[in-house]
C-alpha positions as CSV (number, residue, x, y, z in Angstrom):
1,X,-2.9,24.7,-1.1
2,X,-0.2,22.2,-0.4
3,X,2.7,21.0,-3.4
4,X,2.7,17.3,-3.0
5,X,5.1,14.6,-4.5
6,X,3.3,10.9,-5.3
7,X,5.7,8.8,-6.3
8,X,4.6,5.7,-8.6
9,X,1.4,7.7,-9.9
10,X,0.5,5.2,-12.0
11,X,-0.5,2.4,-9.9
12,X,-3.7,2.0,-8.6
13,X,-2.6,3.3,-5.2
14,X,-0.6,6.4,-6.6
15,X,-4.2,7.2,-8.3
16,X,-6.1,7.1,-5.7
17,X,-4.0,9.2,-3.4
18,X,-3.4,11.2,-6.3
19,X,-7.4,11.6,-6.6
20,X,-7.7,12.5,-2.7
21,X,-5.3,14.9,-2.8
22,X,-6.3,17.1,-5.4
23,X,-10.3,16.7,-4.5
24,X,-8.8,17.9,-1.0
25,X,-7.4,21.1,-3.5
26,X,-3.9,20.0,-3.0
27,X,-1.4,20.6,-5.9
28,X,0.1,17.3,-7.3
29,X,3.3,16.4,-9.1
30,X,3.8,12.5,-9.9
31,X,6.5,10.6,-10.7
32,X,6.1,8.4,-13.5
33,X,9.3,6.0,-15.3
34,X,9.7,8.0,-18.2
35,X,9.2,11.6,-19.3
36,X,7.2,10.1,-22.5
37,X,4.3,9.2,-20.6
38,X,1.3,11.7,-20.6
39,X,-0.5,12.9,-17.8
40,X,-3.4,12.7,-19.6
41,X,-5.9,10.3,-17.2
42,X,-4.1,10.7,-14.3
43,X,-4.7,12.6,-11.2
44,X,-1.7,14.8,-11.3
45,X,-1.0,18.7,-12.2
46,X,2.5,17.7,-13.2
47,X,4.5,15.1,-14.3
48,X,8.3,14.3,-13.2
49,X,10.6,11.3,-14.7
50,X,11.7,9.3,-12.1
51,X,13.7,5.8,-12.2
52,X,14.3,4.6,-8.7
53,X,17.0,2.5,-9.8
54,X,18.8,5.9,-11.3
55,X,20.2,8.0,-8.7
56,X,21.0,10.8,-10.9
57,X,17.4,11.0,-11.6
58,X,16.1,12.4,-8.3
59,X,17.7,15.8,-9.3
60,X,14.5,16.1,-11.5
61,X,12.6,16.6,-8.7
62,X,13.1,20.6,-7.9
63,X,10.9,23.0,-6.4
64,X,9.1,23.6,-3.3
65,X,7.3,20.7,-1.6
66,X,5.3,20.4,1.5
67,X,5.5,16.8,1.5
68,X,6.1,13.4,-0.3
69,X,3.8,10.2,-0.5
70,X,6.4,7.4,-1.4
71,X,4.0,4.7,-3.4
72,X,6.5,3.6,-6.2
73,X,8.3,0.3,-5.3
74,X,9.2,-2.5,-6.8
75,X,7.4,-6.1,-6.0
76,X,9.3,-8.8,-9.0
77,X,12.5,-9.1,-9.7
78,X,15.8,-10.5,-7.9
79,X,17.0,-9.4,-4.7
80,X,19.4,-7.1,-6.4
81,X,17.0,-5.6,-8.3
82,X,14.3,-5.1,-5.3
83,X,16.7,-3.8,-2.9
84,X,18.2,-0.9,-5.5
85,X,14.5,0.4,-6.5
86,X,12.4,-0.4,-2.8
87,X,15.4,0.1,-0.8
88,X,18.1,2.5,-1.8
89,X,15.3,4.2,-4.0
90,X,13.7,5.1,-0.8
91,X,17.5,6.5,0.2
92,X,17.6,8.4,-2.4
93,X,14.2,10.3,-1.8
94,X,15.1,11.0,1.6
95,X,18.5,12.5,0.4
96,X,16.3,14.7,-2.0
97,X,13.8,15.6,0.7
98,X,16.6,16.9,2.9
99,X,18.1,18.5,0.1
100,X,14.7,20.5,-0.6
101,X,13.8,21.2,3.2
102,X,10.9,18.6,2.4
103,X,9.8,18.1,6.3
104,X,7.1,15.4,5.7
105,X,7.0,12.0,3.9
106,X,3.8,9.4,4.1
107,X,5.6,5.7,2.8
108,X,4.0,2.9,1.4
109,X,5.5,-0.4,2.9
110,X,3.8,-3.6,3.4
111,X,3.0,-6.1,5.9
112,X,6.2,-8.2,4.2
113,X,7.9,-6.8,6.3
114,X,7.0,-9.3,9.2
115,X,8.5,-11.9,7.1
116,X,7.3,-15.5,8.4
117,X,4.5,-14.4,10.6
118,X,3.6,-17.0,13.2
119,X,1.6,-14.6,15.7
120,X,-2.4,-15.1,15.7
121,X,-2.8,-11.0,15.5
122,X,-0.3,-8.5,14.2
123,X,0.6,-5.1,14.9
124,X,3.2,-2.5,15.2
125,X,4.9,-4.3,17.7
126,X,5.1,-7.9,16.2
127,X,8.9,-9.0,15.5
128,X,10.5,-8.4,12.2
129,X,11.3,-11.7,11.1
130,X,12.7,-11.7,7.2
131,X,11.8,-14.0,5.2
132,X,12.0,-12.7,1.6
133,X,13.7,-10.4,-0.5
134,X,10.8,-8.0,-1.2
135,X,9.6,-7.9,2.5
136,X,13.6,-6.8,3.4
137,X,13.9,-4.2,0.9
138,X,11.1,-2.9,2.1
139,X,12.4,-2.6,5.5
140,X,15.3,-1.4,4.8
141,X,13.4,1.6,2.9
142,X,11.8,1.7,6.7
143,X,15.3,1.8,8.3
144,X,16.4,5.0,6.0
145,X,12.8,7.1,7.1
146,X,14.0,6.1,10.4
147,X,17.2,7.5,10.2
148,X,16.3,10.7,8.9
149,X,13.8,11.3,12.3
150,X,16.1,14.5,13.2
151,X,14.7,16.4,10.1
152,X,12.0,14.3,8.4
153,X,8.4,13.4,10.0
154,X,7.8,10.4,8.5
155,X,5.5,7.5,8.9
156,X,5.5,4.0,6.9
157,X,2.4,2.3,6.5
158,X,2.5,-1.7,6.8
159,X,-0.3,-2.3,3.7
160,X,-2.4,-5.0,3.6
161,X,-4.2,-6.8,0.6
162,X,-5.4,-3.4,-1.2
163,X,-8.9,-3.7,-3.2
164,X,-9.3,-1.4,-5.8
165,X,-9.5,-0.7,-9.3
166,X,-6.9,-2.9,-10.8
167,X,-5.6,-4.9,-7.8
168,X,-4.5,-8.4,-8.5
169,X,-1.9,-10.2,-7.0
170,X,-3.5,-10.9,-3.4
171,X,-4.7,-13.8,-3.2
172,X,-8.6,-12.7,-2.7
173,X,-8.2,-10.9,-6.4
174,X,-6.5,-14.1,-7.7
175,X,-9.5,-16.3,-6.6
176,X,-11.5,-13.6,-7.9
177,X,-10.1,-13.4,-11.1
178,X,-10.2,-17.4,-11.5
179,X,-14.3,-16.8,-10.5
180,X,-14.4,-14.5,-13.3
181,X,-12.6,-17.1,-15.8
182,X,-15.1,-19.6,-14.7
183,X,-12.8,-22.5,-13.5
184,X,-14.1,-26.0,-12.8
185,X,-12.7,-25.7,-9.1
186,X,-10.8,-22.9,-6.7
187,X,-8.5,-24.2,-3.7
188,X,-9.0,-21.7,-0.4
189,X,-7.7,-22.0,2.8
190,X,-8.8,-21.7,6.9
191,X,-12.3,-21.3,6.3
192,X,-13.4,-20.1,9.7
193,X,-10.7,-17.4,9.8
194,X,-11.8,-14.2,10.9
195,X,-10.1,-12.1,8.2
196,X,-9.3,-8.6,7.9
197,X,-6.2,-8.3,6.3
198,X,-7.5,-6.3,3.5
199,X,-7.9,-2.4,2.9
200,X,-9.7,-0.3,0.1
201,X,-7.5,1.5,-1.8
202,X,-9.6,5.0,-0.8
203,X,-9.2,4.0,2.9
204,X,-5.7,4.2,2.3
205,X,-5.5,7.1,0.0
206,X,-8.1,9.1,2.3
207,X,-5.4,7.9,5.2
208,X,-2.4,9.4,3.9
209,X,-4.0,13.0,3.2
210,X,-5.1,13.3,7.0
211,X,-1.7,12.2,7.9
212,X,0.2,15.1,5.8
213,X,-2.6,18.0,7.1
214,X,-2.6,16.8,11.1
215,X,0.5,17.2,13.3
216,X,0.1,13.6,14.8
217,X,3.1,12.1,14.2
218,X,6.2,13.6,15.7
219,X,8.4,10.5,15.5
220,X,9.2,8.0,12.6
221,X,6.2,4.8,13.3
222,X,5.9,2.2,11.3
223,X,2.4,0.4,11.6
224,X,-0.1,-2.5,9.7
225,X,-3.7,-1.7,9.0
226,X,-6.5,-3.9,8.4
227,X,-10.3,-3.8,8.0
228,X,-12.7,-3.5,11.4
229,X,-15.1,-6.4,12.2
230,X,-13.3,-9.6,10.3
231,X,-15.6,-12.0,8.4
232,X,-15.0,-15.4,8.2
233,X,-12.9,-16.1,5.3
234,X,-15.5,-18.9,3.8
235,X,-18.0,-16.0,3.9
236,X,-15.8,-13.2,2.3
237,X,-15.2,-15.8,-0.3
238,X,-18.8,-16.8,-1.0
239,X,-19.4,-12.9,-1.6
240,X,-17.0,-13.1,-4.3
241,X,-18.7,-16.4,-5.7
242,X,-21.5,-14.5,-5.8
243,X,-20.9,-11.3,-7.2
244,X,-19.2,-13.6,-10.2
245,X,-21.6,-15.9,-10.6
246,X,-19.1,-18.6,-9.8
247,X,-20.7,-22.1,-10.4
248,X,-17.3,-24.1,-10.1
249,X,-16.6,-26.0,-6.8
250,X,-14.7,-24.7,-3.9
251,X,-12.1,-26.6,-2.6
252,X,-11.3,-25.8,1.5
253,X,-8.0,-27.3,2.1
254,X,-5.3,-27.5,4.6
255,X,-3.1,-24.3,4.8
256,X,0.7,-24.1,4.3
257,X,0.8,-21.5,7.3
258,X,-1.0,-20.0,10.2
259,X,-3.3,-17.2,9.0
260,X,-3.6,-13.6,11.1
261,X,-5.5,-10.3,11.9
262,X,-4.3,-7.1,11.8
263,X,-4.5,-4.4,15.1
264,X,-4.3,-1.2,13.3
265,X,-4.4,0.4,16.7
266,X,-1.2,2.5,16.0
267,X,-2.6,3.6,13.0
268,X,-6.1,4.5,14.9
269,X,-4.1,7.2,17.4
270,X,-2.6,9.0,14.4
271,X,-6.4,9.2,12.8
272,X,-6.8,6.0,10.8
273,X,-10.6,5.6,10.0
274,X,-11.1,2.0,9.4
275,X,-14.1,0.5,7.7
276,X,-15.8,-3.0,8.2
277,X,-14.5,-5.9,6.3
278,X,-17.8,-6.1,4.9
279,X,-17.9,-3.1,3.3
280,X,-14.5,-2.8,1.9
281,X,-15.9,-5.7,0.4
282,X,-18.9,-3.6,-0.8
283,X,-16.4,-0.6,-2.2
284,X,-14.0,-3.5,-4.4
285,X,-17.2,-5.0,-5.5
286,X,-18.5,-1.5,-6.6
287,X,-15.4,-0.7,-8.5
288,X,-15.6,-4.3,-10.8
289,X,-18.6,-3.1,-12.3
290,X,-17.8,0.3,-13.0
């Protein structure tokens, strides 16, 4: 049985790869804000306090570890504020890894990284090309994995839109949630996009747990996944019309950039298992009405 570190517990994500890893029998300590909070709901066998904007605080992390998953971030706030807890938070994990021997850690980035993204289909290889503060502190937290390649095995997973329990600021869940209020009308763009920039939060959970029991990765990669077998967007759109009972009007209209696909081929060699668009669509829609 393996001792793993989840950072950011209690988000969705940090559940779900919480949930994986113990139904895999895997011990689990999460990090949560403040040592008030209860474990009681959440998928972890032990509960640490852990601010990402306090340095100091990373000393509460002690014992043996086989690995970390790195799902606590921040996404609001000024640049300041995003850089100290995404970026140099990140810096400060990897300083406590090395300081604990802690040879693997599985990071949560996102496809902000890209910036401005102008390419028709994007992968590990597309050019960085910053645009806001969130997608730079999340590369820098990128960058500090990347230096520590002599002594960590580390990996940073480009996330798409994630579906899920609680998701909600994508785009997809706001239209879905504006379906659910009933609004007289929804604005949507490219229609006939083949879309797959969107993952279930399992996927990714189930991801990360294959990535911290295989020895794949041998070098620091940083990689986008997507969905298999994009739908048009008008189509994956309809689904949630329908599954709401939306009776408002749909309004296609011009886009204020070019939309894209995700190759998750990098993330296929290190044993990425994607599922089809379609039914990611099926496990979101299953978890509304639970």
């Amino acid at each position: 049985m393996s001792r793993i570190l989840v950072t950011g517990i209690t988000s969705p994500l940090g559940q779900a790869v919480g949930r994986k890893l113990k139904a895999e029998g895997h011990q689990v300590v999460g990090t949560v804000r403040s040592s008030r909070i209860s474990s009681s709901g959440l998928p972890a066998d032990e509960l640490v306090a852990l601010d990402l904007e306090n340095k100091r605080s990373f000393t509460n992390i002690n014992g043996g570890f086989d690995a970390f998953v790195h799902v606590a971030a921040a996404s609001e706030g000024t640049a300041e504020e995003l850089m100290t807890i995404t970026g140099l938070g990140t810096l400060h994990l990897v300083e406590r890894a090395k300081f604990l021997n802690v040879g693997r850690i599985v990071h949560i980035s996102s496809m902000a990284v890209y910036g401005k993204i102008s390419d028709a289909e994007v992968s590990h290889e597309t050019r960085i090309n910053q645009s806001i503060p969130y997608g730079a502190a999340k590369w820098a937290a990128e960058c500090y994995l990347a230096d520590a390649a002599d002594s960590i095995q580390a990996v940073s997973i480009r996330s798409p839109a994630i579906a899920g329990h609680r998701t909600h600021r994508h785009f997809l869940a706001k239209i879905l949630h504006r379906m659910g209020k009933n609004e007289k009308s929804i604005n949507a763009s490219n229609p006939d996009h083949l879309f797959n920039n969107l993952v279930h939060e399992d996927k990714i959970a189930e991801f990360c747990e294959s990535l911290l029991i295989t020895n794949r990765v041998t070098q620091f990669q940083a990689f986008p996944i997507g969905s298999s077998d994009p739908l048009p967007l008008s189509q994956i759109v309809q689904r949630l019309a329908d599954e709401t009972k939306y009776k408002g009007e749909i309004n296609w209209r011009a886009a204020d950039s070019s939309p894209f696909s995700i190759n998750s081929d990098a993330a296929i060699k290190l044993g990425y298992k994607p599922i089809s668009t379609s039914a990611t669509l099926d496990l979101w829609m299953r978890d509304l009405k639970k």
